[in-house]
C-alpha atoms as an extended CHARMM CRD file, in Angstrom:
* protein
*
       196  EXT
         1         1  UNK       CA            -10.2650000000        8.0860000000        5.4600000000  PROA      1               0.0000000000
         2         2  UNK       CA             -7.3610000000        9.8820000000        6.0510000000  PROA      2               0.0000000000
         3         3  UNK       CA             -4.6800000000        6.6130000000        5.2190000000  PROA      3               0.0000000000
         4         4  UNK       CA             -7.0930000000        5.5140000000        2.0010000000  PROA      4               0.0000000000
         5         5  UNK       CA             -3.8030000000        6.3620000000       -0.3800000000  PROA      5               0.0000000000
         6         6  UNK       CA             -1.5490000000        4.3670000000        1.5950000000  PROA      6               0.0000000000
         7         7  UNK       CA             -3.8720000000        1.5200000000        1.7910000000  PROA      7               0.0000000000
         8         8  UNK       CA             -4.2900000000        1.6590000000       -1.6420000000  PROA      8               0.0000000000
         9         9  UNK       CA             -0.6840000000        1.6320000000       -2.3140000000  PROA      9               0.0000000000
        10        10  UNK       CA             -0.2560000000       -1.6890000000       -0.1340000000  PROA      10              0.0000000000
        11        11  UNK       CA             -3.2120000000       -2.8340000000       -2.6900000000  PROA      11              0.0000000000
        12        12  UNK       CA             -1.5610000000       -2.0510000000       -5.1260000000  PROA      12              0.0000000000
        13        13  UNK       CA              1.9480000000       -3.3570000000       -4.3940000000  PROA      13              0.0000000000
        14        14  UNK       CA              0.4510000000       -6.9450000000       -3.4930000000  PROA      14              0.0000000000
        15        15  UNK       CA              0.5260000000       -7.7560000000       -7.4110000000  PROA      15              0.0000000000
        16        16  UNK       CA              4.0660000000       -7.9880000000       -7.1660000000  PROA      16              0.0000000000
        17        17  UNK       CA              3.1550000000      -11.3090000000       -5.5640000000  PROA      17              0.0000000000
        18        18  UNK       CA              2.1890000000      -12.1340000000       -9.1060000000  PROA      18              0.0000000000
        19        19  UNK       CA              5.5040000000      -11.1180000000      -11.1260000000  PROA      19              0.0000000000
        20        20  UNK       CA              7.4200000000      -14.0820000000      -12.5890000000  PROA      20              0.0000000000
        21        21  UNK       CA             10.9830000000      -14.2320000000      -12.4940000000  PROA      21              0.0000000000
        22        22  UNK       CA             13.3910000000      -16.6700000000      -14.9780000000  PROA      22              0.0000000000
        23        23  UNK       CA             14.9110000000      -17.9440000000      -11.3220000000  PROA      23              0.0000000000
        24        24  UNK       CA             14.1000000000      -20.9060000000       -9.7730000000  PROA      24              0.0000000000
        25        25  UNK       CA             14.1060000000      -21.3390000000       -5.8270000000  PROA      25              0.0000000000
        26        26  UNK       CA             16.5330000000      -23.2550000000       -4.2110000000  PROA      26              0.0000000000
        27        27  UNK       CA             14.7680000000      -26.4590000000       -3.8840000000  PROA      27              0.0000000000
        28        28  UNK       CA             14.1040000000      -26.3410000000       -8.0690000000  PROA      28              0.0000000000
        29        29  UNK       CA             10.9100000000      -26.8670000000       -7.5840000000  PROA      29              0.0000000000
        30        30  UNK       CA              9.1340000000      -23.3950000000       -9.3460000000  PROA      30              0.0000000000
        31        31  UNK       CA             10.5340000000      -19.8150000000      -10.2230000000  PROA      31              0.0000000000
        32        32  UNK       CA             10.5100000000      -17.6240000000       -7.6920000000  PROA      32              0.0000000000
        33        33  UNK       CA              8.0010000000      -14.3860000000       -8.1310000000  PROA      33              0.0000000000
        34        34  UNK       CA              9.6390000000      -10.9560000000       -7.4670000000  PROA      34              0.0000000000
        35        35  UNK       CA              8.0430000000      -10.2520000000       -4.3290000000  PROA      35              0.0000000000
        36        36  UNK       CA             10.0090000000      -13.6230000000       -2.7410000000  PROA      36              0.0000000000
        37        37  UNK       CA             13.0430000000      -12.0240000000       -4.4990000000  PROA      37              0.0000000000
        38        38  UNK       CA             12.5000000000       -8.6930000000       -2.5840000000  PROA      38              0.0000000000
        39        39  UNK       CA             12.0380000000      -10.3960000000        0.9580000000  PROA      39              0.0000000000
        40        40  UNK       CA             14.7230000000      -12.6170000000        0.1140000000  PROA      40              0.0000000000
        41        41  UNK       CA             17.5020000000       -9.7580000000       -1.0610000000  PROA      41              0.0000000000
        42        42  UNK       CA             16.2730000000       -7.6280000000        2.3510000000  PROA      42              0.0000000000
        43        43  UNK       CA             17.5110000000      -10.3000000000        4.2760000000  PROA      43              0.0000000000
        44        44  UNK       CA             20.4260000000      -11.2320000000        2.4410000000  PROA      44              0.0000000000
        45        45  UNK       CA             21.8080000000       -7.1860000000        2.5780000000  PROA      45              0.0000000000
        46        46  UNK       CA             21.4550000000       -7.5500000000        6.8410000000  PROA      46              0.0000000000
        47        47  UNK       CA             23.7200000000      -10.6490000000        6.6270000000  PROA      47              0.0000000000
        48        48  UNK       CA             26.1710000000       -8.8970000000        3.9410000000  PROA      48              0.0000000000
        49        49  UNK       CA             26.5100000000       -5.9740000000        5.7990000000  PROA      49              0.0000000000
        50        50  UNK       CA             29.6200000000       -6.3000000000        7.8140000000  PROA      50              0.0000000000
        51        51  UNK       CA             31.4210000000       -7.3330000000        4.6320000000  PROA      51              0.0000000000
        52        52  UNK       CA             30.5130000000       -4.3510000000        2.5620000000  PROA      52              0.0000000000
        53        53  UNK       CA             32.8980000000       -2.0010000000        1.6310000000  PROA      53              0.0000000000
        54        54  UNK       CA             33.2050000000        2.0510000000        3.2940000000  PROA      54              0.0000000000
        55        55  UNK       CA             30.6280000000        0.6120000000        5.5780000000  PROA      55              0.0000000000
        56        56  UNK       CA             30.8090000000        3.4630000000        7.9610000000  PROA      56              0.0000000000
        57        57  UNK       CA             29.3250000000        5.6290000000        4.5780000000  PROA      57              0.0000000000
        58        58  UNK       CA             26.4670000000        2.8400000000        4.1220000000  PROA      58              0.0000000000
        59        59  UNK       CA             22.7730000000        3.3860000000        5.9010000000  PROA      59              0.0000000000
        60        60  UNK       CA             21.8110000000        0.2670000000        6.0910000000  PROA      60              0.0000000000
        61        61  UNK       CA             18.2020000000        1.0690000000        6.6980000000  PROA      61              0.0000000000
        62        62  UNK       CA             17.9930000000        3.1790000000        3.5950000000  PROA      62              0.0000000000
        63        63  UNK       CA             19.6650000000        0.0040000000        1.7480000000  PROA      63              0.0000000000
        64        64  UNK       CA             16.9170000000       -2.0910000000        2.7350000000  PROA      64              0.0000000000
        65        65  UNK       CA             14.1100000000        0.7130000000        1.8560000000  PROA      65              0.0000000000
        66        66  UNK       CA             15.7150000000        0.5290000000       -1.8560000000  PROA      66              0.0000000000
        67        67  UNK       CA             16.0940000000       -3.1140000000       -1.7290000000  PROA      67              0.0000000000
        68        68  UNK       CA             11.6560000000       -3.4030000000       -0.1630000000  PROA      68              0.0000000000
        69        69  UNK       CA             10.6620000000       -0.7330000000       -3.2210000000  PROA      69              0.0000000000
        70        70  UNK       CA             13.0910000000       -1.3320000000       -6.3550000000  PROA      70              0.0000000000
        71        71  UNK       CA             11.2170000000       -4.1000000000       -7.9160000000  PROA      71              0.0000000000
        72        72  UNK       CA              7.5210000000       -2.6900000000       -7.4150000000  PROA      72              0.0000000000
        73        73  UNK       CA              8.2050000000       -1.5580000000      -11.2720000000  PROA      73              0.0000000000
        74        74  UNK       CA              7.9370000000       -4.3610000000      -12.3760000000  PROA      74              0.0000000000
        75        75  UNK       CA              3.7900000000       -4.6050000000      -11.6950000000  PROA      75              0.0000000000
        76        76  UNK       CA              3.5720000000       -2.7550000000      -14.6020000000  PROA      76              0.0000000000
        77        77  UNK       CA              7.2320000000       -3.1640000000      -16.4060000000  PROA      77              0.0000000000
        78        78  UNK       CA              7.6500000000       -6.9580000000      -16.0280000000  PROA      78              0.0000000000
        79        79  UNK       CA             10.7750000000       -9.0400000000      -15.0360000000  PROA      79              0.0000000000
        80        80  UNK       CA             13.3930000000       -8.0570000000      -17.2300000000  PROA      80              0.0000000000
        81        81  UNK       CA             16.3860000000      -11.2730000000      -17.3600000000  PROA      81              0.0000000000
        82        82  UNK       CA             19.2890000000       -9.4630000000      -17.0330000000  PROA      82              0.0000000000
        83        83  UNK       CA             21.0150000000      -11.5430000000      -19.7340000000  PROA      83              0.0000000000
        84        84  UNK       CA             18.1820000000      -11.3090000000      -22.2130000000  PROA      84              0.0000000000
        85        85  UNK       CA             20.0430000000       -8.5250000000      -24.1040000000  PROA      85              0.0000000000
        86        86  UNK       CA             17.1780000000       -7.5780000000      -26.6510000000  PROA      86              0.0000000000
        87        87  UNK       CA             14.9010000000       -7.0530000000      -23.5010000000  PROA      87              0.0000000000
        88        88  UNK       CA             17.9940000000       -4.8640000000      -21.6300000000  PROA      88              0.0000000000
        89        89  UNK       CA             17.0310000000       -2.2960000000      -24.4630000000  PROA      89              0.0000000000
        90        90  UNK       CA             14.7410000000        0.6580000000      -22.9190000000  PROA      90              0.0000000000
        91        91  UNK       CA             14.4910000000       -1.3600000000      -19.5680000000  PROA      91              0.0000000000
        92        92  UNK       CA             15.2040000000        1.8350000000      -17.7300000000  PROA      92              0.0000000000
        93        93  UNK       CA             12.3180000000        3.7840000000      -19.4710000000  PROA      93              0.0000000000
        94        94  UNK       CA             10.0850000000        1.2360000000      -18.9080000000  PROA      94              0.0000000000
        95        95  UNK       CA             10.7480000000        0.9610000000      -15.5400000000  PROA      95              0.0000000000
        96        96  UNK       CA             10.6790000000        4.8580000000      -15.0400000000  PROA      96              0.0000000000
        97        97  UNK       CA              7.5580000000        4.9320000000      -16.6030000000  PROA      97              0.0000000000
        98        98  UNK       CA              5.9680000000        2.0580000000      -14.1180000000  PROA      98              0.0000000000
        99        99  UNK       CA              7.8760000000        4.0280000000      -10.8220000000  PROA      99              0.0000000000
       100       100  UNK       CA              5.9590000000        7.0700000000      -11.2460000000  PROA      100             0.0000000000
       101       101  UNK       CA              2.4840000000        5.3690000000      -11.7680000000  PROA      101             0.0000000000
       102       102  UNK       CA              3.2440000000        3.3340000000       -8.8960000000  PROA      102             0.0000000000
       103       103  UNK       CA              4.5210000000        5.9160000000       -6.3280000000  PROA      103             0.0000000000
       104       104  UNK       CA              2.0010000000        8.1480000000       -7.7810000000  PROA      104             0.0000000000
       105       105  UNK       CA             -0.2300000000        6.7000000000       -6.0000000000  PROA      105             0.0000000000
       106       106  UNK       CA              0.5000000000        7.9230000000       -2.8960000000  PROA      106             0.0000000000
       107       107  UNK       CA              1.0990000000       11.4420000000       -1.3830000000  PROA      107             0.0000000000
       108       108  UNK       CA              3.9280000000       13.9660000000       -1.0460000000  PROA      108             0.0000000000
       109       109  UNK       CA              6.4580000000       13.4350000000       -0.0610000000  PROA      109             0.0000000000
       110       110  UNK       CA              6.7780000000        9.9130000000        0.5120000000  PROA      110             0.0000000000
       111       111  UNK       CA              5.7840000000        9.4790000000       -3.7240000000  PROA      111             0.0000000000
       112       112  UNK       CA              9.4990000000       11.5010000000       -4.0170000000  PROA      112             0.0000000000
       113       113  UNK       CA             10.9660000000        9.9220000000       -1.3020000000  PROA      113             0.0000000000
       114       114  UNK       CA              9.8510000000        6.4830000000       -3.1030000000  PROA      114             0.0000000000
       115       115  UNK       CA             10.9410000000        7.6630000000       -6.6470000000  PROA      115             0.0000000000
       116       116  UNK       CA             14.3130000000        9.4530000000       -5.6110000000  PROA      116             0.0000000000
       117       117  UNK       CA             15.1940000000        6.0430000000       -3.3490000000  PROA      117             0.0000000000
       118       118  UNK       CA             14.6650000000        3.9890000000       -7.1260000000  PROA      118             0.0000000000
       119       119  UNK       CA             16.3150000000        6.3830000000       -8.9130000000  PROA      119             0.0000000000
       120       120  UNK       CA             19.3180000000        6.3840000000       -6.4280000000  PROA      120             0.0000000000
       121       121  UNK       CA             19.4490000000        2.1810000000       -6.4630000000  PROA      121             0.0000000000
       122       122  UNK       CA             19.0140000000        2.3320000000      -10.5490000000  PROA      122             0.0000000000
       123       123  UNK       CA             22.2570000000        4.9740000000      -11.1740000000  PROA      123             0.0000000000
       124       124  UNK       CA             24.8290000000        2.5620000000       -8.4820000000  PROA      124             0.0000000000
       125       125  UNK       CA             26.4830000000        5.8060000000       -7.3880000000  PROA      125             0.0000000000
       126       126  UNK       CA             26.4330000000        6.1020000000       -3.6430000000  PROA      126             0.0000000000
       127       127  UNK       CA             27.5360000000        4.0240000000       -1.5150000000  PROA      127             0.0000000000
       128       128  UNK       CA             24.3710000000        2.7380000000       -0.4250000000  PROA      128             0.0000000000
       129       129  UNK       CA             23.0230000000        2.0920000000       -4.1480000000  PROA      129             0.0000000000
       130       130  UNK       CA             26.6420000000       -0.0850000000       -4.6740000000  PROA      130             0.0000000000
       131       131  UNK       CA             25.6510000000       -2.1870000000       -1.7220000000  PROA      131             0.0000000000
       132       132  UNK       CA             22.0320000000       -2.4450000000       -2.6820000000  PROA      132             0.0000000000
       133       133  UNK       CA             23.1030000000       -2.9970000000       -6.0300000000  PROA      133             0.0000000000
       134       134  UNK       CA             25.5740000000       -6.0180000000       -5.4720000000  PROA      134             0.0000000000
       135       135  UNK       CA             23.0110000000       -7.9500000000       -3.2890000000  PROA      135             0.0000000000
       136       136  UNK       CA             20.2510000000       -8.0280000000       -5.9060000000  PROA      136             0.0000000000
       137       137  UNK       CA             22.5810000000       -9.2630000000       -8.5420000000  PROA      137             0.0000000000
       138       138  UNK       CA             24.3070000000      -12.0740000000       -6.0650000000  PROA      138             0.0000000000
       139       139  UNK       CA             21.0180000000      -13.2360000000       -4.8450000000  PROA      139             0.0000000000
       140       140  UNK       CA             20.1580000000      -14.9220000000       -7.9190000000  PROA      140             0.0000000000
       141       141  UNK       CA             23.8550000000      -16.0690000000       -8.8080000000  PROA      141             0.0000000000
       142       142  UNK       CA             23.4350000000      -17.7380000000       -5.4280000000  PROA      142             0.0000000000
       143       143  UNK       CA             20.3170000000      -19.4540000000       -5.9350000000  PROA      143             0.0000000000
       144       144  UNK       CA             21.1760000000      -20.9140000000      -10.2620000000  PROA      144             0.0000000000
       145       145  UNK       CA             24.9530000000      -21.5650000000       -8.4760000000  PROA      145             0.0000000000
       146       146  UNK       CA             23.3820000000      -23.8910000000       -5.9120000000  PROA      146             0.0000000000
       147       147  UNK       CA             20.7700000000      -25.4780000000       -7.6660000000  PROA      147             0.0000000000
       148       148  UNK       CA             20.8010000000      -27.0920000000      -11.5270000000  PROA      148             0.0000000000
       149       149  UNK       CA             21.3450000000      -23.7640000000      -12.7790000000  PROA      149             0.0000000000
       150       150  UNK       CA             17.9590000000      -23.9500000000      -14.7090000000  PROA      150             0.0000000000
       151       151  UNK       CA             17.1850000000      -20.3370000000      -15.4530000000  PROA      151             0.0000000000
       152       152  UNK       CA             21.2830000000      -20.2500000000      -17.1080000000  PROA      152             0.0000000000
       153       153  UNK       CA             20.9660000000      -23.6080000000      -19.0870000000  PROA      153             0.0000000000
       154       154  UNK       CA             17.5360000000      -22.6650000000      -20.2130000000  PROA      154             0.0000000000
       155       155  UNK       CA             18.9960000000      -19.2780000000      -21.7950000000  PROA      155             0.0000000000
       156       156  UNK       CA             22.6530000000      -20.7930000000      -22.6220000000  PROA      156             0.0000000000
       157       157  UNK       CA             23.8740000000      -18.2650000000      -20.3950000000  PROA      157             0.0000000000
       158       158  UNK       CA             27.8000000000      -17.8160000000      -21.1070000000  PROA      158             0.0000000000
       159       159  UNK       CA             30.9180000000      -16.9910000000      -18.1920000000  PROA      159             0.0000000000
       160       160  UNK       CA             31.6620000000      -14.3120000000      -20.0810000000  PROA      160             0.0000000000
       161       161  UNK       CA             27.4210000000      -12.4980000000      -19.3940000000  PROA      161             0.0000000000
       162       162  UNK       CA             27.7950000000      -13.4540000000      -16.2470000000  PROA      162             0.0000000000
       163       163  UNK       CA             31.7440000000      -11.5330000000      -15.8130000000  PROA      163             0.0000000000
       164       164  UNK       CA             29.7760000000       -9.0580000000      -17.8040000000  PROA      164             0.0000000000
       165       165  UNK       CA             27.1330000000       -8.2340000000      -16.0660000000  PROA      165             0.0000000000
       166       166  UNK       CA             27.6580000000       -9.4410000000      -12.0700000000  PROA      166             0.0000000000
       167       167  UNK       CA             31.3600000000       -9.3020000000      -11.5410000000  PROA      167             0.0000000000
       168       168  UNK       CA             32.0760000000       -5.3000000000      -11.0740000000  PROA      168             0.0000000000
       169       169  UNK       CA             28.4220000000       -5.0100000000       -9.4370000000  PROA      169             0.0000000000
       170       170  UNK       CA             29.5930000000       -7.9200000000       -6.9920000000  PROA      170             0.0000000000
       171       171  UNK       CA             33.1110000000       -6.9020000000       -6.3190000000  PROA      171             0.0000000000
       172       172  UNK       CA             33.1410000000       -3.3240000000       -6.0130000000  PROA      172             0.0000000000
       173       173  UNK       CA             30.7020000000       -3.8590000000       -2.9990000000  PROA      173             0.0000000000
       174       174  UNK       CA             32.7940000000       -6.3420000000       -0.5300000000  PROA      174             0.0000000000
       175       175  UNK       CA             36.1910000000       -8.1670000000       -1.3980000000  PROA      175             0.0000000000
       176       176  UNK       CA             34.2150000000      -11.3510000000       -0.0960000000  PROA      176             0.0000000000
       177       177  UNK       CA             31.5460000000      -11.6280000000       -1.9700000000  PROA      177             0.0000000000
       178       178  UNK       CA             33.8180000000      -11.1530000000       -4.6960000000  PROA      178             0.0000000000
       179       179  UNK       CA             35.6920000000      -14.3340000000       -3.5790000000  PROA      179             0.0000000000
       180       180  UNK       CA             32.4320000000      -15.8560000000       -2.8830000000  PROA      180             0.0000000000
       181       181  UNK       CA             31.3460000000      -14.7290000000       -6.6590000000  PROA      181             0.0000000000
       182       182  UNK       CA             34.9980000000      -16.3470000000       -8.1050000000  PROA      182             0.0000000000
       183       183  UNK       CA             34.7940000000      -19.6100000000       -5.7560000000  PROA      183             0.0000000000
       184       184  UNK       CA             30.6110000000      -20.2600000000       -7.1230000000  PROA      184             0.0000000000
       185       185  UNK       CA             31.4400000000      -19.6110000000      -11.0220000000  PROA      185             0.0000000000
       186       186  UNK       CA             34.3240000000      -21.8580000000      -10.6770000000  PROA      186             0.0000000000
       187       187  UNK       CA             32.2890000000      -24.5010000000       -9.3260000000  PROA      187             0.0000000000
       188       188  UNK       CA             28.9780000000      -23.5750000000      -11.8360000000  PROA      188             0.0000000000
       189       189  UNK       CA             31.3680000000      -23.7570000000      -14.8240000000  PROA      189             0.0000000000
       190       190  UNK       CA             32.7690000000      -27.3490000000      -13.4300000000  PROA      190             0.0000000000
       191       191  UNK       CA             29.2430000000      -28.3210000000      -13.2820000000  PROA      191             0.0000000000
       192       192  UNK       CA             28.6860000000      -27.2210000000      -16.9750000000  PROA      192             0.0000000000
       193       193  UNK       CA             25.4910000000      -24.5220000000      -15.5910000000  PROA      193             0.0000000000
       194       194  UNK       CA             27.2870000000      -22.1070000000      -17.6700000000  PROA      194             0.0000000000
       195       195  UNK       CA             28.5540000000      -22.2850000000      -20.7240000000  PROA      195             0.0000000000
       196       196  UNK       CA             32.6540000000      -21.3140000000      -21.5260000000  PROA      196             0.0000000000
């Protein structure tokens, strides 16, 4: 059958249905598994859009292809918490490792298209990577900001990790959702979610 690669692709892909992450949805109830994450962040970049920064350089569609195919590495790489700092270590091997085996699955040239499209999102230097970039790391400040904060409190996650690791990625994107980043610290940090 002439489409058997890309059907086992989908397959393939569907374990990222499995893939734990350390956030928790917005009703508290369970952590959310990557593949929520991905629909969730796809939706969340055609509603950020008109705020972004050089938006006349940003292809929105391509954004959302990175945003649909960025976390498929971790079906074989796992969730990595961003402010787990031991686990930061080699995250970018691992995860290079997992791309190819995953896109390797299909044919030329959409297995290069696939791979160059992750590698793109994973170096933040054009201005469609920025974007990309900055709505997968405020989609889960949203979600801990506006719940109990579990996934924080649970790993004592501090102000200055979260200035650390989300504020440039956030700001350099769209001067609003770096006010919206300043305005739902201020109020996680009056609601003790993260510690001073």
């Amino acid at each position: 059958m002439k489409i058997q690669k890309e059907i086992d692709f989908i397959l393939a892909v569907d374990a990222l249905k499995n893939v734990q992450r350390r956030n928790y949805n917005a009703d508290d109830s369970r952590r959310e598994n990557t593949a929520e994450h991905s629909w969730q962040i796809i939706i969340l970049a055609q509603i950020l859009y008109p705020y972004a920064k050089n938006r006349a350089d940003i292809d929105l569609l391509r954004v959302i292809r990175m945003l649909s195919i960025h976390d498929l590495v971790e079906i074989e790489a796992g969730d990595t918490f961003l402010f787990d700092e031991k686990a930061m270590v080699g995250k970018f091997e691992r995860e290079k490792i997992s791309a190819q085996k995953i896109f390797g699955i299909l044919d030329e040239p959409l297995r290069s298209e696939f791979f160059e499209l992750w590698l793109e999102f994973e170096e933040e230097k054009t201005p469609d990577a920025i974007f990309a970039c900055s709505i997968d790391r405020i989609m889960p400040f949203i979600l801990n900001s506006h719940t109990s904060g579990k996934s924080w409190t649970e790993a004592g996650v501090t102000e200055k990790q979260i200035r650390n690791m989300l504020e440039n990625a956030i700001t350099r994107a769209s001067d609003e959702m770096g006010e919206a980043f300043e305005t739902l610290l201020s109020r996680s940090l009056e609601t003790d979610k993260v510690v001073r």
